[in-house]
CHARMM-style PDB file with segment names, atoms N, HN, CA, C and O in Angstrom:
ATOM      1  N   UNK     1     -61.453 -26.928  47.776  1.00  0.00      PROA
ATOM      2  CA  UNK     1     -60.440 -26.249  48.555  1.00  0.00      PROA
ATOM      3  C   UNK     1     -60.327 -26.920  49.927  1.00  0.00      PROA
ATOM      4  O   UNK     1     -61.355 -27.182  50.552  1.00  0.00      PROA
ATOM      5  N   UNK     2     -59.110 -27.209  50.418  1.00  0.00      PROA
ATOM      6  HN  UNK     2     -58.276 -26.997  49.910  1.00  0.00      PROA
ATOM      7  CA  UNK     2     -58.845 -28.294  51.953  1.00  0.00      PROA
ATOM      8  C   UNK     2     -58.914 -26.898  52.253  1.00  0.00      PROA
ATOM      9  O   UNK     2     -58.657 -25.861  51.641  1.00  0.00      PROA
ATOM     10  N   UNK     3     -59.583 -27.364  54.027  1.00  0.00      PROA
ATOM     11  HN  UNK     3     -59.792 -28.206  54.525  1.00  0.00      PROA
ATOM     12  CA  UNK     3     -59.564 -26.342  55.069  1.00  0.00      PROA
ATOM     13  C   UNK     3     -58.053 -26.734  56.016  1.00  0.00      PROA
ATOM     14  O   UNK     3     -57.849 -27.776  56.640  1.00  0.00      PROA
ATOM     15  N   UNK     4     -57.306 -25.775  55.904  1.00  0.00      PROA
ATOM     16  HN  UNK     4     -57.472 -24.929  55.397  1.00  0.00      PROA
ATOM     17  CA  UNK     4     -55.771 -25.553  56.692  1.00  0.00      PROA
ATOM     18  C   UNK     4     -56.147 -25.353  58.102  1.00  0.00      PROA
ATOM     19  O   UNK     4     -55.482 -26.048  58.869  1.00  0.00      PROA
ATOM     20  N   UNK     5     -56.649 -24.922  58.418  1.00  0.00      PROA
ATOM     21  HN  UNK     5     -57.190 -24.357  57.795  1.00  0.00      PROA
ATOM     22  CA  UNK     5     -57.069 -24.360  59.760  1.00  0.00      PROA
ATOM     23  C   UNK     5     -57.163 -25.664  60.981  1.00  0.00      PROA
ATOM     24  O   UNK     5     -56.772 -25.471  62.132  1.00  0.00      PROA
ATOM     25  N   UNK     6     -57.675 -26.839  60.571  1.00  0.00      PROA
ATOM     26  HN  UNK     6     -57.993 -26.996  59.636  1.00  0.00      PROA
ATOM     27  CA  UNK     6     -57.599 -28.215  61.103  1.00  0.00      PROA
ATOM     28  C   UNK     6     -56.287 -28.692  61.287  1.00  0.00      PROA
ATOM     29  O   UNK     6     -55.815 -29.181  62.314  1.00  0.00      PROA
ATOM     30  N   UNK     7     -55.654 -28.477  60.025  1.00  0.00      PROA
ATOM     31  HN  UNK     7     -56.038 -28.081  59.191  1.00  0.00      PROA
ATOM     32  CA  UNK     7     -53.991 -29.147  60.252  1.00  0.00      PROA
ATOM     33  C   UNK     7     -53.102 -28.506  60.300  1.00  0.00      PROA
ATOM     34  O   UNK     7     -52.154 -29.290  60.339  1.00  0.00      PROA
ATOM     35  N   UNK     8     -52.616 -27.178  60.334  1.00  0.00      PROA
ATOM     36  HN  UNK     8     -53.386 -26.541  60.303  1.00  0.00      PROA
ATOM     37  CA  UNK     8     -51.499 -26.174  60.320  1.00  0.00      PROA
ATOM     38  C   UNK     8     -52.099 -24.916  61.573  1.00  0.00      PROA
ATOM     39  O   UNK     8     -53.221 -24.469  61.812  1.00  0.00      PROA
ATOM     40  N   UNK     9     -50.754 -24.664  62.157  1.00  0.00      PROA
ATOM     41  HN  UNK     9     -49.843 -25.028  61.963  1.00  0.00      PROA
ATOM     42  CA  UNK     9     -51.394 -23.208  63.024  1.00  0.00      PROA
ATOM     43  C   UNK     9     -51.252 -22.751  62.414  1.00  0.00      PROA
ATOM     44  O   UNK     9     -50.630 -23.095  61.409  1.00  0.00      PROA
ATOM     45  N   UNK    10     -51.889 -21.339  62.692  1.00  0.00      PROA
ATOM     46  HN  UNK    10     -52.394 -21.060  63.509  1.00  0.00      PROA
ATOM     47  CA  UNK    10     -52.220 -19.916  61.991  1.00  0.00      PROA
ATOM     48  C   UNK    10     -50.820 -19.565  62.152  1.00  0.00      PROA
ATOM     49  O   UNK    10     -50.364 -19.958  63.226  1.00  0.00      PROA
ATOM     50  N   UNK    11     -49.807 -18.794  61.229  1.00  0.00      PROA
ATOM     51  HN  UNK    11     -50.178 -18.475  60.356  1.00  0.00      PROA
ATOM     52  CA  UNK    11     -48.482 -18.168  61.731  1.00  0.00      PROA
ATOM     53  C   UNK    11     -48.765 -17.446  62.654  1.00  0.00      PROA
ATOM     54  O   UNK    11     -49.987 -17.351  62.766  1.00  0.00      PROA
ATOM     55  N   UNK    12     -47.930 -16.589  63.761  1.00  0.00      PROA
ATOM     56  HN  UNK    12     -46.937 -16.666  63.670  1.00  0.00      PROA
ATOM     57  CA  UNK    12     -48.164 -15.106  64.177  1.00  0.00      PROA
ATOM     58  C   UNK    12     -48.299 -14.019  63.763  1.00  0.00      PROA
ATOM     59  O   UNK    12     -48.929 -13.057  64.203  1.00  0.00      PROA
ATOM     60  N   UNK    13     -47.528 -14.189  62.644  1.00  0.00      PROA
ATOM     61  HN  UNK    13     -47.016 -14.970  62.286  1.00  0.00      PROA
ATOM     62  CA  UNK    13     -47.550 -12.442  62.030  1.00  0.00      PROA
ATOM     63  C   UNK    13     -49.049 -12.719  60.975  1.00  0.00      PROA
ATOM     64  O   UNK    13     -49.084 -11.781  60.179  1.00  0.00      PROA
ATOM     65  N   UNK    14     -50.118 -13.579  60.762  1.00  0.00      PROA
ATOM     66  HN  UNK    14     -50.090 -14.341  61.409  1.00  0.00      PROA
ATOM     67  CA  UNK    14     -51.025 -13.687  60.254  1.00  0.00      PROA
ATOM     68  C   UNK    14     -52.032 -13.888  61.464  1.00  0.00      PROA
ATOM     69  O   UNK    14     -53.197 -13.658  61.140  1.00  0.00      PROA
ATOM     70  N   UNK    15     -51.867 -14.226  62.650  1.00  0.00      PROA
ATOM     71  HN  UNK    15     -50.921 -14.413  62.914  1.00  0.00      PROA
ATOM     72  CA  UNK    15     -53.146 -14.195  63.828  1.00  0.00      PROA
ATOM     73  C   UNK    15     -53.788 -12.370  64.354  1.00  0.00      PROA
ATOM     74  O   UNK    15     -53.282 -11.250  64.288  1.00  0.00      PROA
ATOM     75  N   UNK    16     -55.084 -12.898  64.841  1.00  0.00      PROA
ATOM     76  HN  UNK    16     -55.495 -13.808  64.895  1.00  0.00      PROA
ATOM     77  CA  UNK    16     -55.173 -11.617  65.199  1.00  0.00      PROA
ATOM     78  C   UNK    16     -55.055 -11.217  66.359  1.00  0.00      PROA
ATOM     79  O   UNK    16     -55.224 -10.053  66.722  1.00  0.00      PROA
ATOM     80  N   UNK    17     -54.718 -12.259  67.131  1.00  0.00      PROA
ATOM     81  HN  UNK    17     -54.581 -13.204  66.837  1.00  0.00      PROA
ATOM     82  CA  UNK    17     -54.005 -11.685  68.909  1.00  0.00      PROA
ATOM     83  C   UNK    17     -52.635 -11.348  68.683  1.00  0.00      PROA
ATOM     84  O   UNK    17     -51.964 -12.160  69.319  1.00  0.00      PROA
ATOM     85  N   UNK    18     -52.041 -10.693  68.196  1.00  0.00      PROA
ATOM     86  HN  UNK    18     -52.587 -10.034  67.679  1.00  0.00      PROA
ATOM     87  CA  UNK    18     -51.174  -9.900  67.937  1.00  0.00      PROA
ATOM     88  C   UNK    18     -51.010  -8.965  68.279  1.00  0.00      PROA
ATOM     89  O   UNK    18     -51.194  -8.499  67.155  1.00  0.00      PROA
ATOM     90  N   UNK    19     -50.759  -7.915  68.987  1.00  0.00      PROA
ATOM     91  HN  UNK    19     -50.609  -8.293  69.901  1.00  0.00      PROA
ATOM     92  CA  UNK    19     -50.414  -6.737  68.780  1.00  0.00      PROA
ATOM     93  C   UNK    19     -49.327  -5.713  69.737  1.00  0.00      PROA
ATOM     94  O   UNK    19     -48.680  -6.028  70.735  1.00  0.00      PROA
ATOM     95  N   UNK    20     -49.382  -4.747  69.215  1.00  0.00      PROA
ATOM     96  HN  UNK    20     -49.908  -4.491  68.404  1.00  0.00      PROA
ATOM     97  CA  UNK    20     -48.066  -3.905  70.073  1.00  0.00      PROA
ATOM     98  C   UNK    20     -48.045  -3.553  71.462  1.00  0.00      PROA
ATOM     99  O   UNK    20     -48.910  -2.933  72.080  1.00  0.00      PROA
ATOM    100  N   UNK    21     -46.869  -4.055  71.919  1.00  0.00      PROA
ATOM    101  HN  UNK    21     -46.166  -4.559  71.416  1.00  0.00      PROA
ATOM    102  CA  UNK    21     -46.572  -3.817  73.396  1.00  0.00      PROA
ATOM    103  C   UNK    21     -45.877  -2.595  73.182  1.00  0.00      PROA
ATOM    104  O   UNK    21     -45.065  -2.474  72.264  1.00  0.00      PROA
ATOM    105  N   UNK    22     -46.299  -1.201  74.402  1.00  0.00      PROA
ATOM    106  HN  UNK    22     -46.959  -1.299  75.147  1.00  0.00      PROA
ATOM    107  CA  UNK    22     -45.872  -0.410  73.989  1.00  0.00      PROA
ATOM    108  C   UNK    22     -44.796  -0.169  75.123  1.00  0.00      PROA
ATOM    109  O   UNK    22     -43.956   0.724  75.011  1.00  0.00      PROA
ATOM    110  N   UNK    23     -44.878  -1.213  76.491  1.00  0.00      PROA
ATOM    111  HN  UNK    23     -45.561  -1.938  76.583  1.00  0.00      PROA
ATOM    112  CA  UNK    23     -44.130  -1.037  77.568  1.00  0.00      PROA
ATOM    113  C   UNK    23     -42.448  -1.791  76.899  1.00  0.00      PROA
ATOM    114  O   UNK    23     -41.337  -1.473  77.323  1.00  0.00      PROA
ATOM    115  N   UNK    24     -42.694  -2.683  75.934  1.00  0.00      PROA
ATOM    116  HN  UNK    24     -43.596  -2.941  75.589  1.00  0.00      PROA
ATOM    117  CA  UNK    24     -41.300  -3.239  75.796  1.00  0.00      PROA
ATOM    118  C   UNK    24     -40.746  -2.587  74.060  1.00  0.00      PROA
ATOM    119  O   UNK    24     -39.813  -3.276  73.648  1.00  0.00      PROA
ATOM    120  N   UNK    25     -40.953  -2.007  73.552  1.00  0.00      PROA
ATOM    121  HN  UNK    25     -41.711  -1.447  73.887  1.00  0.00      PROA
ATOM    122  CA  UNK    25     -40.684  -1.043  72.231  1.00  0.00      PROA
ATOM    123  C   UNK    25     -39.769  -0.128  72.973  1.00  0.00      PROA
ATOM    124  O   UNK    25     -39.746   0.445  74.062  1.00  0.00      PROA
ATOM    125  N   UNK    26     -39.061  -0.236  71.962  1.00  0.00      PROA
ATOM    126  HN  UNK    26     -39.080  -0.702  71.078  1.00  0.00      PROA
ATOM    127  CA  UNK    26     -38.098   0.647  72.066  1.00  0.00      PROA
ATOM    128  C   UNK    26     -37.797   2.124  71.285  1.00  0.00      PROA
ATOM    129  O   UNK    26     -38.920   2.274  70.805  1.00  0.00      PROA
ATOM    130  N   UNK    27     -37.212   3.038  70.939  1.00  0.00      PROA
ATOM    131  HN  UNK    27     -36.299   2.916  71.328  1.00  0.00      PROA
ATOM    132  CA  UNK    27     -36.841   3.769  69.654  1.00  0.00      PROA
ATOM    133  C   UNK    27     -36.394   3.402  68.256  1.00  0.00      PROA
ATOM    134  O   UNK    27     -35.226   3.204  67.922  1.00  0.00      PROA
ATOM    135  N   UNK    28     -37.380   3.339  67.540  1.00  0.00      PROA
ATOM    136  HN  UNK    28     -38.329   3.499  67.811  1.00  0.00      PROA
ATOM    137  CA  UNK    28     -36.727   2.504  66.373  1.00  0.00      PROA
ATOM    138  C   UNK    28     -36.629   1.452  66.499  1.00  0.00      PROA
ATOM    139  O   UNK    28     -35.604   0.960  66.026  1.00  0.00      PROA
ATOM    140  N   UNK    29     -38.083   0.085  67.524  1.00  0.00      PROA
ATOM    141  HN  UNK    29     -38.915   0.485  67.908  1.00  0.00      PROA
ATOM    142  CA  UNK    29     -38.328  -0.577  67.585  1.00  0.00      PROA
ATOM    143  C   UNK    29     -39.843  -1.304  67.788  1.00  0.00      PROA
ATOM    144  O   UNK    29     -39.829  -1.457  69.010  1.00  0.00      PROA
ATOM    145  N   UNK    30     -40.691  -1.657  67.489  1.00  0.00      PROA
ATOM    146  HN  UNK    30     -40.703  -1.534  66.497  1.00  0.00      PROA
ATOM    147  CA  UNK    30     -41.897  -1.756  68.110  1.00  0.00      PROA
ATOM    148  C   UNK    30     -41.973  -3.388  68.419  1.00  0.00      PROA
ATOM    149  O   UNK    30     -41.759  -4.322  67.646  1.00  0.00      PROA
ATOM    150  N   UNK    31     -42.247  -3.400  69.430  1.00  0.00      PROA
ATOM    151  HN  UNK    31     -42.422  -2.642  70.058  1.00  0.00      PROA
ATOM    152  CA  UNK    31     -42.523  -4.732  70.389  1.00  0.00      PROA
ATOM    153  C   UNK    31     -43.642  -5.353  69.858  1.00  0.00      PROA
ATOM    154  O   UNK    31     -44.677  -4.687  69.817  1.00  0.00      PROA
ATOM    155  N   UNK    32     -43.652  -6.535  69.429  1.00  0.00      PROA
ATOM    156  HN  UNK    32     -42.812  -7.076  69.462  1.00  0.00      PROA
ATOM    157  CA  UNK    32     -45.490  -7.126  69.285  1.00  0.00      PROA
ATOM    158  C   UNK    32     -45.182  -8.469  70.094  1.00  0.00      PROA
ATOM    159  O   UNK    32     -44.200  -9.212  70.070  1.00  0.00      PROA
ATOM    160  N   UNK    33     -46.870  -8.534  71.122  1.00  0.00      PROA
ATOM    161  HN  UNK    33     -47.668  -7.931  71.142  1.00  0.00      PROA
ATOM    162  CA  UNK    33     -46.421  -9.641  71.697  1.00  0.00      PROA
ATOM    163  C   UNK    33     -47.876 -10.249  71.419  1.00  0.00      PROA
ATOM    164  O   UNK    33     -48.659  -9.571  70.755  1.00  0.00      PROA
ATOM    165  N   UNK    34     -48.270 -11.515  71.907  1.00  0.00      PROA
ATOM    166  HN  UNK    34     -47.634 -12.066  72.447  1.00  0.00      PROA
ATOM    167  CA  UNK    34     -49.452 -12.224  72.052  1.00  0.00      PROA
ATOM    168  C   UNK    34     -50.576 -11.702  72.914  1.00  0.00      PROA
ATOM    169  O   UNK    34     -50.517 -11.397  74.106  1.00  0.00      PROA
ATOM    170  N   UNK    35     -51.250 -11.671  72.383  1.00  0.00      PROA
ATOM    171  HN  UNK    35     -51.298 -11.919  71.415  1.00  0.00      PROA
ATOM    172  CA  UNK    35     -52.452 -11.134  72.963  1.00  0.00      PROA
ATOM    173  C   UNK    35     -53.403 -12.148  73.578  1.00  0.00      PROA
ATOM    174  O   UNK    35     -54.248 -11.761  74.385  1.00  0.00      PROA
ATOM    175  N   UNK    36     -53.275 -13.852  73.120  1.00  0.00      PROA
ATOM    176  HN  UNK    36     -52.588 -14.167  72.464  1.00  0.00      PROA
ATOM    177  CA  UNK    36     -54.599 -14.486  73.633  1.00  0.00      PROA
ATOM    178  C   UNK    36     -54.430 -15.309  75.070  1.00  0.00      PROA
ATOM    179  O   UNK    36     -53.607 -16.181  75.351  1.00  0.00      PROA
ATOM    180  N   UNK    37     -55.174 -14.907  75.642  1.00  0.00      PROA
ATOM    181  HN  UNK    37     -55.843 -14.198  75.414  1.00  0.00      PROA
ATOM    182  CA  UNK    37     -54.894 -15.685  77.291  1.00  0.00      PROA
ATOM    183  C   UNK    37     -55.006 -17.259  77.091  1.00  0.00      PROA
ATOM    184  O   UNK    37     -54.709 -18.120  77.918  1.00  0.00      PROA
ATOM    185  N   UNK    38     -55.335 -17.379  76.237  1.00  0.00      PROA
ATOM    186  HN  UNK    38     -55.577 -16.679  75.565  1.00  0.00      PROA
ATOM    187  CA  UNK    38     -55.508 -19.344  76.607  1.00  0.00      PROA
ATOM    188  C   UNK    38     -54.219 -19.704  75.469  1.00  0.00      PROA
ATOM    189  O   UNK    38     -54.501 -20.664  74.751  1.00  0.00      PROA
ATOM    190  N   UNK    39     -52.951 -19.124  75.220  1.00  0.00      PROA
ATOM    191  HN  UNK    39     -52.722 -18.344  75.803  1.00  0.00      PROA
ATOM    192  CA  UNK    39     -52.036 -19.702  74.343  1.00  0.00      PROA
ATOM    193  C   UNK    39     -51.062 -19.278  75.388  1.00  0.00      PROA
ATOM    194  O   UNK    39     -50.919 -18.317  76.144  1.00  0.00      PROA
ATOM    195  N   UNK    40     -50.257 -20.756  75.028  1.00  0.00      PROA
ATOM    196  HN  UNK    40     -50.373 -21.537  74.414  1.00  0.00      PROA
ATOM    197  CA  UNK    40     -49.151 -21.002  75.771  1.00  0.00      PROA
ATOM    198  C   UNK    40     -48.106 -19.537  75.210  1.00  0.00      PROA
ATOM    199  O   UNK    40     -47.470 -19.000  76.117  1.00  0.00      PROA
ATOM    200  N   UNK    41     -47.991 -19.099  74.171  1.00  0.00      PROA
ATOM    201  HN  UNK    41     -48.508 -19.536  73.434  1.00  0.00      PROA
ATOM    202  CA  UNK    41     -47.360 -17.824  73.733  1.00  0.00      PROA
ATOM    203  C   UNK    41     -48.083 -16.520  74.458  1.00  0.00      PROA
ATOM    204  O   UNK    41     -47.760 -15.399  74.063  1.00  0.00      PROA
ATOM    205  N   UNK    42     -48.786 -16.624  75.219  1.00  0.00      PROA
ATOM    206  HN  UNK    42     -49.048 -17.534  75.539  1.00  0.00      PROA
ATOM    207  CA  UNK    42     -49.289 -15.040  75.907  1.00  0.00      PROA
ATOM    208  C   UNK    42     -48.549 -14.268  76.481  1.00  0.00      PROA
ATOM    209  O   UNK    42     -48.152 -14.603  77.598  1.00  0.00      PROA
ATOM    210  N   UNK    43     -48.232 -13.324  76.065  1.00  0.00      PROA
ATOM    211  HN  UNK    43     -48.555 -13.052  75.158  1.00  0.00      PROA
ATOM    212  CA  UNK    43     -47.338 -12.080  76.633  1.00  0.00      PROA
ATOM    213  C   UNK    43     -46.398 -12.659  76.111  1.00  0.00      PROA
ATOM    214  O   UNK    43     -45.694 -12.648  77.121  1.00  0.00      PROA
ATOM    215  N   UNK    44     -45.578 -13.333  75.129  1.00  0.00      PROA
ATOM    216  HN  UNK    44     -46.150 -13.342  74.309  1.00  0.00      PROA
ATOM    217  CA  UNK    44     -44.410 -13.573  74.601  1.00  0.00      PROA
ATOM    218  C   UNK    44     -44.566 -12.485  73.649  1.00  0.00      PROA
ATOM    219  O   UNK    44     -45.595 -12.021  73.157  1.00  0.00      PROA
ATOM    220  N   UNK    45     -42.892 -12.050  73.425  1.00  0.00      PROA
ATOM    221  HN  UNK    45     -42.057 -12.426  73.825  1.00  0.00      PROA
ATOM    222  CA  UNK    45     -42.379 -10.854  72.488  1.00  0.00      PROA
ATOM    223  C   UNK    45     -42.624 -12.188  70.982  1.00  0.00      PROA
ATOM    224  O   UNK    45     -42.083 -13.289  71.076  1.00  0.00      PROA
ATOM    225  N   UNK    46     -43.138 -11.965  70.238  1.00  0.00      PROA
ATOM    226  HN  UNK    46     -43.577 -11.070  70.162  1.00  0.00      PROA
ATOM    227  CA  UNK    46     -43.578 -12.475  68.372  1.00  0.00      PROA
ATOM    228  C   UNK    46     -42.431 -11.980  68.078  1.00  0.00      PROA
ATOM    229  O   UNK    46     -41.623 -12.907  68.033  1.00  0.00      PROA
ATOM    230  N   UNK    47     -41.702 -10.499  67.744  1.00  0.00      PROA
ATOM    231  HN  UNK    47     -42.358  -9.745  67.781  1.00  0.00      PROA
ATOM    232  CA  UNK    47     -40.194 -10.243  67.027  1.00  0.00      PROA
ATOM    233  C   UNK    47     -39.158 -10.096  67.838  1.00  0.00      PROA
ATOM    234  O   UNK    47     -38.611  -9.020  68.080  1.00  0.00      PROA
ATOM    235  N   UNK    48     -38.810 -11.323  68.351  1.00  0.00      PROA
ATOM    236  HN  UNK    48     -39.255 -12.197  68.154  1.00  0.00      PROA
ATOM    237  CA  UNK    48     -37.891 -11.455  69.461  1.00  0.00      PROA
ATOM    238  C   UNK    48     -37.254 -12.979  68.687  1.00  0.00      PROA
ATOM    239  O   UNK    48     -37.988 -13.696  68.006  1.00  0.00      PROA
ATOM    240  N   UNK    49     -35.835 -13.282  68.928  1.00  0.00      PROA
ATOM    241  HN  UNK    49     -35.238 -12.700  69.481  1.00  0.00      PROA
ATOM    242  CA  UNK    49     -35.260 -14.244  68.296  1.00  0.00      PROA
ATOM    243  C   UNK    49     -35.561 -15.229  69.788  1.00  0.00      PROA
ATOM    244  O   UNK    49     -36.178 -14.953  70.817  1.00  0.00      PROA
ATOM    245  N   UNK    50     -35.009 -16.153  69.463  1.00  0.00      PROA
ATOM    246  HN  UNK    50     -34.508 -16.377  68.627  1.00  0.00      PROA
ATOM    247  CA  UNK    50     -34.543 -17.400  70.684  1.00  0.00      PROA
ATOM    248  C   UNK    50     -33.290 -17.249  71.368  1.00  0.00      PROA
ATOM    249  O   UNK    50     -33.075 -17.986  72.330  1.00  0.00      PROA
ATOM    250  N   UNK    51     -32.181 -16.160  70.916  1.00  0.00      PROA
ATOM    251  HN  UNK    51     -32.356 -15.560  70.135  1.00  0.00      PROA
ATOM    252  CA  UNK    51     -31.079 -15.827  71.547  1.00  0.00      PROA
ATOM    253  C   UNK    51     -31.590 -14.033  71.771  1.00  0.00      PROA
ATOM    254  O   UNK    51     -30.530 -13.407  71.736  1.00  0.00      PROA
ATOM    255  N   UNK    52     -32.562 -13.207  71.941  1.00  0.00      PROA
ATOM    256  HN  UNK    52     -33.423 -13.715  71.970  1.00  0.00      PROA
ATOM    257  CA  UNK    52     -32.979 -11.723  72.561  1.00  0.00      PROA
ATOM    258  C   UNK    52     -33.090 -11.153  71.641  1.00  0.00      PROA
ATOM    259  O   UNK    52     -33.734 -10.127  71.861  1.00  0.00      PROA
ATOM    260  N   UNK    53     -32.611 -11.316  70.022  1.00  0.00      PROA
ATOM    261  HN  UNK    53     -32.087 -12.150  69.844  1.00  0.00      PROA
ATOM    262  CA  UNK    53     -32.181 -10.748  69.175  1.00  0.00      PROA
ATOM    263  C   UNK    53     -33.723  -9.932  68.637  1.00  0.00      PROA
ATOM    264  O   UNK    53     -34.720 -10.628  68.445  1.00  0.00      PROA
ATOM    265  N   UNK    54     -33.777  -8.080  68.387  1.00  0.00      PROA
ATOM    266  HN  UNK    54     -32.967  -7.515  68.543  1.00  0.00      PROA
ATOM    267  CA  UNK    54     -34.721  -8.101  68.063  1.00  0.00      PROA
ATOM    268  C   UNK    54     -35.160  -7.669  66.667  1.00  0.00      PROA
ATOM    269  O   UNK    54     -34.448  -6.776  66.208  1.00  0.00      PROA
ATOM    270  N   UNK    55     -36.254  -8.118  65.797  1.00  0.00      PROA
ATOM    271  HN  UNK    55     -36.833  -8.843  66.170  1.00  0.00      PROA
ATOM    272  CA  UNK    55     -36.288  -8.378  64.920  1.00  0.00      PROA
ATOM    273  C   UNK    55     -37.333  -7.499  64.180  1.00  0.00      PROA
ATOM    274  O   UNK    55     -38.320  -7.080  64.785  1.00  0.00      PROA
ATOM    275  N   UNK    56     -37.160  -7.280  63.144  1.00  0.00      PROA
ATOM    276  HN  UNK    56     -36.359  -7.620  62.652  1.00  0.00      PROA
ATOM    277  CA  UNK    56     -37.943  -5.931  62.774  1.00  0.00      PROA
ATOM    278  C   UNK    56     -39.776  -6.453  62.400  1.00  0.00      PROA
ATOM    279  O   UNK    56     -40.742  -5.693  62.330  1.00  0.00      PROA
ATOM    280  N   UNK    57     -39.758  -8.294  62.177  1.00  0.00      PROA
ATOM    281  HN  UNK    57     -38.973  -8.910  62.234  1.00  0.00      PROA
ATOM    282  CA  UNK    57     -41.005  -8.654  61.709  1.00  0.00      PROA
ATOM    283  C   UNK    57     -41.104  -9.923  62.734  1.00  0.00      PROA
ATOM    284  O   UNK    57     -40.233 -10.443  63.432  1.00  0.00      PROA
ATOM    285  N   UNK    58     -42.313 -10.190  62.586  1.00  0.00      PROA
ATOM    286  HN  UNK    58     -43.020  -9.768  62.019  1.00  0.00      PROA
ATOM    287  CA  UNK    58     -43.099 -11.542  63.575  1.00  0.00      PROA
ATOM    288  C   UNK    58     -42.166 -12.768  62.770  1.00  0.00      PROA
ATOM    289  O   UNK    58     -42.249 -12.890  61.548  1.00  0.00      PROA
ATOM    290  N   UNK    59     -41.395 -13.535  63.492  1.00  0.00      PROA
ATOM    291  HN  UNK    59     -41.329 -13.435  64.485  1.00  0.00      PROA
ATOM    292  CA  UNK    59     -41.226 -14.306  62.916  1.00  0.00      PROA
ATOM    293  C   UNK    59     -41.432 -15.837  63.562  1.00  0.00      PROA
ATOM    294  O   UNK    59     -40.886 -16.898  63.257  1.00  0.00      PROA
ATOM    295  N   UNK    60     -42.415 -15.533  64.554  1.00  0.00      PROA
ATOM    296  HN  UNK    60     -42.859 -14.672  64.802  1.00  0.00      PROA
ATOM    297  CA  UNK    60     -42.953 -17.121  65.415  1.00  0.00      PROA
ATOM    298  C   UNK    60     -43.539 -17.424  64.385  1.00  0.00      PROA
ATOM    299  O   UNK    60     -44.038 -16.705  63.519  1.00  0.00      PROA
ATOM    300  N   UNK    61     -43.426 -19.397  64.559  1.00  0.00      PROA
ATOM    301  HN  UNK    61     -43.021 -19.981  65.262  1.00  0.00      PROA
ATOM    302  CA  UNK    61     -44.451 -20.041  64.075  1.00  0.00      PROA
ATOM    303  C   UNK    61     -45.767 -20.032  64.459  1.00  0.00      PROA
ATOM    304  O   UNK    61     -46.603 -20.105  63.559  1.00  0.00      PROA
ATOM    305  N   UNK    62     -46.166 -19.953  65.691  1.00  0.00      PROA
ATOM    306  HN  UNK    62     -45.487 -19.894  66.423  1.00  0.00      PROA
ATOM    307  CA  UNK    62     -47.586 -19.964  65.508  1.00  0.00      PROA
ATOM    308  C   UNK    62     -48.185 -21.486  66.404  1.00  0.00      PROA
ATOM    309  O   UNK    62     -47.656 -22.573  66.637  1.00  0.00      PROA
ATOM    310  N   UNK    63     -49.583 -20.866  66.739  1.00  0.00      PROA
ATOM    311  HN  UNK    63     -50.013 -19.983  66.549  1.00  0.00      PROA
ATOM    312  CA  UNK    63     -49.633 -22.122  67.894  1.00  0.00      PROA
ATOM    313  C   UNK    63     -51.355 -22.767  67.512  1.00  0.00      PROA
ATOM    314  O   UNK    63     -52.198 -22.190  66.825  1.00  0.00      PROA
ATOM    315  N   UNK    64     -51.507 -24.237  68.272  1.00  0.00      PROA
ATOM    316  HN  UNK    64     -50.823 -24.706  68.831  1.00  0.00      PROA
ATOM    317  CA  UNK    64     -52.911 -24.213  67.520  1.00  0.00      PROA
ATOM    318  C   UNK    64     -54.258 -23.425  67.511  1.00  0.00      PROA
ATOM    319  O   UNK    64     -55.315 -23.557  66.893  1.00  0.00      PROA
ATOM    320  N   UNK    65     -53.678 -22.350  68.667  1.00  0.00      PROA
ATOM    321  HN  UNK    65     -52.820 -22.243  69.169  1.00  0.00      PROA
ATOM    322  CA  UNK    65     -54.690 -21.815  69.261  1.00  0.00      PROA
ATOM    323  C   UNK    65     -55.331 -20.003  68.362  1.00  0.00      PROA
ATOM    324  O   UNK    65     -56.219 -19.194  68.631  1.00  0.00      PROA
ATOM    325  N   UNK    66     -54.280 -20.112  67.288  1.00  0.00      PROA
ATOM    326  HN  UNK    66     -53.559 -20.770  67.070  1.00  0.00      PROA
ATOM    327  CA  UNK    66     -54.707 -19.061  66.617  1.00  0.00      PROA
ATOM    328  C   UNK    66     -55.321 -18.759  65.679  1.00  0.00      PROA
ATOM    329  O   UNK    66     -55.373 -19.518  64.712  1.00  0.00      PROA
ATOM    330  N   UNK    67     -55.934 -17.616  65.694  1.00  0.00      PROA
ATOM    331  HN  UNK    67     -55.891 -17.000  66.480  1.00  0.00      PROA
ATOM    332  CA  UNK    67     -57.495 -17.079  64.493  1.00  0.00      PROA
ATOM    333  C   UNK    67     -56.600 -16.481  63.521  1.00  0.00      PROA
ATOM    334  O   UNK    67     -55.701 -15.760  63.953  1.00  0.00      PROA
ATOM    335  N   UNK    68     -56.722 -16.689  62.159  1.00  0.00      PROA
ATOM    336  HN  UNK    68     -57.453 -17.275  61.808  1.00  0.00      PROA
ATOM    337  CA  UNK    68     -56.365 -15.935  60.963  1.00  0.00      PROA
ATOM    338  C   UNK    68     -57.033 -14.177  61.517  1.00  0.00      PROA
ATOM    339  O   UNK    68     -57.963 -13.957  62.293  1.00  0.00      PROA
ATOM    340  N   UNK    69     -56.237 -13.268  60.853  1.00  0.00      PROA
ATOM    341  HN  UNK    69     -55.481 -13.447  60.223  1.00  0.00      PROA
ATOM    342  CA  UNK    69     -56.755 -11.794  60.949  1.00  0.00      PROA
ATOM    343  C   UNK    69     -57.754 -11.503  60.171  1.00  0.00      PROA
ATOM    344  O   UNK    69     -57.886 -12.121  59.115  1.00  0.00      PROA
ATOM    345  N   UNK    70     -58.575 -10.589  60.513  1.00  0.00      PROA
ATOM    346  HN  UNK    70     -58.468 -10.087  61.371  1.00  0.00      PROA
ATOM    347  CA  UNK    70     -59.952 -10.358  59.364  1.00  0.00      PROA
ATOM    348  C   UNK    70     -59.161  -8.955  58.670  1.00  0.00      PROA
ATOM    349  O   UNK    70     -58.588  -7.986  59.168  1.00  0.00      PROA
ATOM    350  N   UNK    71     -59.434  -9.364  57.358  1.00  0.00      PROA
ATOM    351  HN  UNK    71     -59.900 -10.151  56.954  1.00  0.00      PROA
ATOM    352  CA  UNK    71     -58.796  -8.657  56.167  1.00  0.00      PROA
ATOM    353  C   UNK    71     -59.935  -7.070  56.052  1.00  0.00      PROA
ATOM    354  OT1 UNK    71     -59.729  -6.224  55.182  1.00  0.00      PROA
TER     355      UNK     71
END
């Protein structure tokens, strides 16, 4: 089995610095932003488009700096 973890980032919606911002959620929206201080994505909105658009799932790619979630 190749180890991925060397050559691909972790997606976002699979890292475990993930989680819900409850200051930017809305009604019938929940905000998830980055959680890890040493990624250039910290405090970025994860279901947020590139034009504000907001999106019901994580749909960043993902950076090298992220841990798979423990299952």
């Amino acid at each position: 089995m190749r180890n991925t973890r060397c050559t691909q980032h972790i997606r976002c919606s699979r890292c475990r610095y993930k989680q819900h911002d409850p200051t930017a959620s809305q009604p019938g929206w929940r905000a998830i932003e980055c959680g890890n201080p040493c990624s250039d994505c910290y405090k970025a909105l994860l279901n947020v488009s590139p034009t504000g658009d907001m999106q019901s799932r994580v749909t960043w790619r993902g950076c090298p700096l992220g841990r798979e979630a423990r299952m």
